[in-house]
C-alpha positions in Angstrom: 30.2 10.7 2.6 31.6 8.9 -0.3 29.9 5.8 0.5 26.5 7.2 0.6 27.2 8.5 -3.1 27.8 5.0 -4.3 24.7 3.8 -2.7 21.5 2.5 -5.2 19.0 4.9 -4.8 16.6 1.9 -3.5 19.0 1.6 -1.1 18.9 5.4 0.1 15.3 5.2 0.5 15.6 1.7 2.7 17.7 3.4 5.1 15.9 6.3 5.7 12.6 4.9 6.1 14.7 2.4 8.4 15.8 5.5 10.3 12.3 6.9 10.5 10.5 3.7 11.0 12.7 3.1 14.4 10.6 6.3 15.6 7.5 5.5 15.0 5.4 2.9 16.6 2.8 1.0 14.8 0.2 2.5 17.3 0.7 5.8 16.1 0.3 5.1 12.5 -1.4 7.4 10.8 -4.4 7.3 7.8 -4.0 8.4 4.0 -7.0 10.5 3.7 -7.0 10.8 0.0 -8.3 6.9 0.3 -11.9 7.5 0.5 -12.9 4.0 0.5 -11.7 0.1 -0.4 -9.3 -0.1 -3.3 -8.1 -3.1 -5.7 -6.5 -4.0 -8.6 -8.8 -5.6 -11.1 -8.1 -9.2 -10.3 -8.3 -9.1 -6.5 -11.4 -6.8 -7.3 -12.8 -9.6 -9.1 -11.7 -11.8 -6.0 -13.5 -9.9 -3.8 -17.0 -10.5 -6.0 -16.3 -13.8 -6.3 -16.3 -14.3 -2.1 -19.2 -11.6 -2.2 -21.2 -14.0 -4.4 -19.8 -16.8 -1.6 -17.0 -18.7 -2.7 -14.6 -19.7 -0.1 -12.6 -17.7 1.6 -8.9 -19.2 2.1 -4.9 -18.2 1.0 -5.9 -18.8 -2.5 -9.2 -17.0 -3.1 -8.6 -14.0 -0.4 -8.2 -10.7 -2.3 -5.4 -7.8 -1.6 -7.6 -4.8 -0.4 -6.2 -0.9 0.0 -7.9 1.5 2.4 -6.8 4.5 4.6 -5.3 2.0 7.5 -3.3 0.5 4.7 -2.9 -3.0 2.7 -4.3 -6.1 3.7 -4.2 -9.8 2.5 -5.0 -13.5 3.8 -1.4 -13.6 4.9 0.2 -10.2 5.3 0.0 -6.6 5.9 1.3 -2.9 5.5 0.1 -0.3 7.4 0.6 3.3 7.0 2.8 4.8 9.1 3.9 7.8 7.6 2.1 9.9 4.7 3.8 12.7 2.9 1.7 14.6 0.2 3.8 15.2 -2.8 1.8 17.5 -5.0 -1.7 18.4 -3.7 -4.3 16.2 -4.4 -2.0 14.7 -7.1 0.6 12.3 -5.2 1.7 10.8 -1.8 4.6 9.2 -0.6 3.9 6.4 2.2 6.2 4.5 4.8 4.4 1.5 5.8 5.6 -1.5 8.2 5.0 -4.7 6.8 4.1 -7.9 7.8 3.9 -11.5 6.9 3.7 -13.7 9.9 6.4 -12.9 12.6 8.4 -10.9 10.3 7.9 -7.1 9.7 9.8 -4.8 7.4 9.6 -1.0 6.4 8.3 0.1 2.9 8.0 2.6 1.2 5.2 3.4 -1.5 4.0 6.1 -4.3 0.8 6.9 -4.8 -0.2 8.8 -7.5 -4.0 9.7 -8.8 -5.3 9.0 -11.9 -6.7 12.4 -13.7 -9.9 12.8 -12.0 -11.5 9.4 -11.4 -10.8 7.3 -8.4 -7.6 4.9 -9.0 -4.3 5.3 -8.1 -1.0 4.1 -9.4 1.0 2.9 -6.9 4.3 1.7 -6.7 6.6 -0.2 -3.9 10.3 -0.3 -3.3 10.5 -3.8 -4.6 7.7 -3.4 -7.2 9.5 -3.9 -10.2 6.5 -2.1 -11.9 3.8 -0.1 -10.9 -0.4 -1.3 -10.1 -3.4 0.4 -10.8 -6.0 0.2 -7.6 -9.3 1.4 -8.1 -12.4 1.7 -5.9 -13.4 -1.8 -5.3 -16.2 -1.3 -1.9 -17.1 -4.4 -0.6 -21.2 -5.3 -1.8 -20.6 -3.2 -4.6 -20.2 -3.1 -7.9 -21.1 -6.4 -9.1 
């Protein structure tokens, strides 16, 4: 029991989503609700209007989207496996499976609404700080 007290609190969270994630298959991920919608930062946003408006679409141009199934890039994805609500309406914790080519990994991420408008802060276990994603639909917004 000792050793679990000197373990990093990043650390604690790893091996329990480790020990939760080895439950759950990918198939029965499930969907964060409170996502109504696509969601982006501002930049990958504005990459998103920039391939609307037909630019390329490749590994440099590709934006990061967020919906109810979970992240996804050009060259990686996380989907939700897992969603706890915290406070109601307010704030969700998420275990997600990641992946970037062959290699998948457990996450886990906070979610947190912004007073009443639609945009989340969200943070990761290896987010050293956290993003803002706001609605960002696809043929919208321009």
């Amino acid at each position: 029991m000792q050793k679990f007290h000197n373990l990093s609190a990043r650390a604690a969270l790893v091996a329990l989503v480790l020990a939760v994630s080895a439950s759950v298959s990918l198939a029965d991920g499930e969907r964060a609700t409170f996502l109504t919608g696509q969601y982006a930062t501002a930049d990958q946003c504005a990459k998103l209007r920039k391939i609307e408006a037909g630019e390329p679409r490749n590994v440099g141009t590709a934006p990061e989207l967020l919906d109810e199934t979970g992240f996804h890039g050009w060259e990686h994805d996380c989907a939700f496996t897992k969603v706890f609500e915290h406070k109601p309406g307010k704030s969700w914790a998420a275990m997600m499976i990641c992946s970037e080519g062959m290699s998948m990994k457990p996450e886990l991420f906070a979610f947190f609404k912004e007073g009443e408008e639609d945009r989340f802060e969200v943070s990761g276990t290896n987010d050293e700080q956290p993003e803002v994603y706001a609605r960002c639909d696809a043929n919208k917004g321009k």
